[in-house]
C-alpha positions, 0 to 999 in steps of 0.5 A: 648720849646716843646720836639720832639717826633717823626717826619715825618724826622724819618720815612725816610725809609718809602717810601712816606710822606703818610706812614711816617705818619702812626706811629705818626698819628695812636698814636696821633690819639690813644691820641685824642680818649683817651682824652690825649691831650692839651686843646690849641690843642683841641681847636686849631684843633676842627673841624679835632678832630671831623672829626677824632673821626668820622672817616672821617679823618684817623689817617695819615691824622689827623697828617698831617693836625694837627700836621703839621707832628710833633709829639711834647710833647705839643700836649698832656695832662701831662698825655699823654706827660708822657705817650709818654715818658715812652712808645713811643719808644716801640710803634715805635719800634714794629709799624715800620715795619708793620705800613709802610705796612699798610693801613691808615685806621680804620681798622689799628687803631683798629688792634693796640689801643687795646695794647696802651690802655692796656699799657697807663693803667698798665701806669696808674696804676689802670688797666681800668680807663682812662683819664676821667673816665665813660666820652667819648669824646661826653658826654662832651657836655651833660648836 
């Protein structure tokens, strides 16, 4: 049983389907670009993690599209799951009132990965080393 992180039901003050999809879409997106996800959900949703990493898809988009609207703890990696639990509920609180706001665009994605990044490393307690080390998501491809 996948435990809930947030939905698009919780966003009910945002207005519009679009921008109750911002919150959870901006973090999942921030997860896809971080290699915090389920191999299952990787391999389900392959083509719109690359239109994503691209950016073809915005982060709103990607979440509807992907996630069906509902951010849930089996979407991500053990490591992003953990992660979701100890810091989303900060995330939320500080992202709502400006992200419903806000464009769903790169431009809103680059203005908050900086302090998700910044948080998943002191989570992670080495201070810069992510998921995969010296690896991004296209190396994985390389030989």
């Amino acid at each position: 049983m996948s435990l809930l992180i947030d939905d698009l039901d919780g966003h009910s003050d945002a207005g519009s389907i679009d921008r109750a999809a911002l919150v959870p879409g901006m973090y999942l997106a921030w997860c896809v670009n971080l290699q915090l996800l389920a191999k299952q959900f990787d391999v389900a949703h392959g083509r719109e993690i690359l239109r994503l990493r691209y950016r073809e898809l915005t982060p709103a988009a990607f979440f509807l599209k992907a996630a069906h609207g509902r951010l849930t703890d089996d979407l991500l990696s053990q490591q992003g799951a953990a992660f979701a639990g100890y810091h989303y509920a900060q995330y939320r609180t500080q992202a709502v009132p400006r992200l419903y706001d806000a464009k769903d665009d790169w431009d809103t994605y680059d203005s908050i990965a900086p302090a998700l990044t910044k948080a998943y490393y002191a989570f992670t307690g080495d201070g810069h080393n992510p998921a995969q080390p010296g690896k991004h998501w296209w190396q994985k491809w390389r030989s």
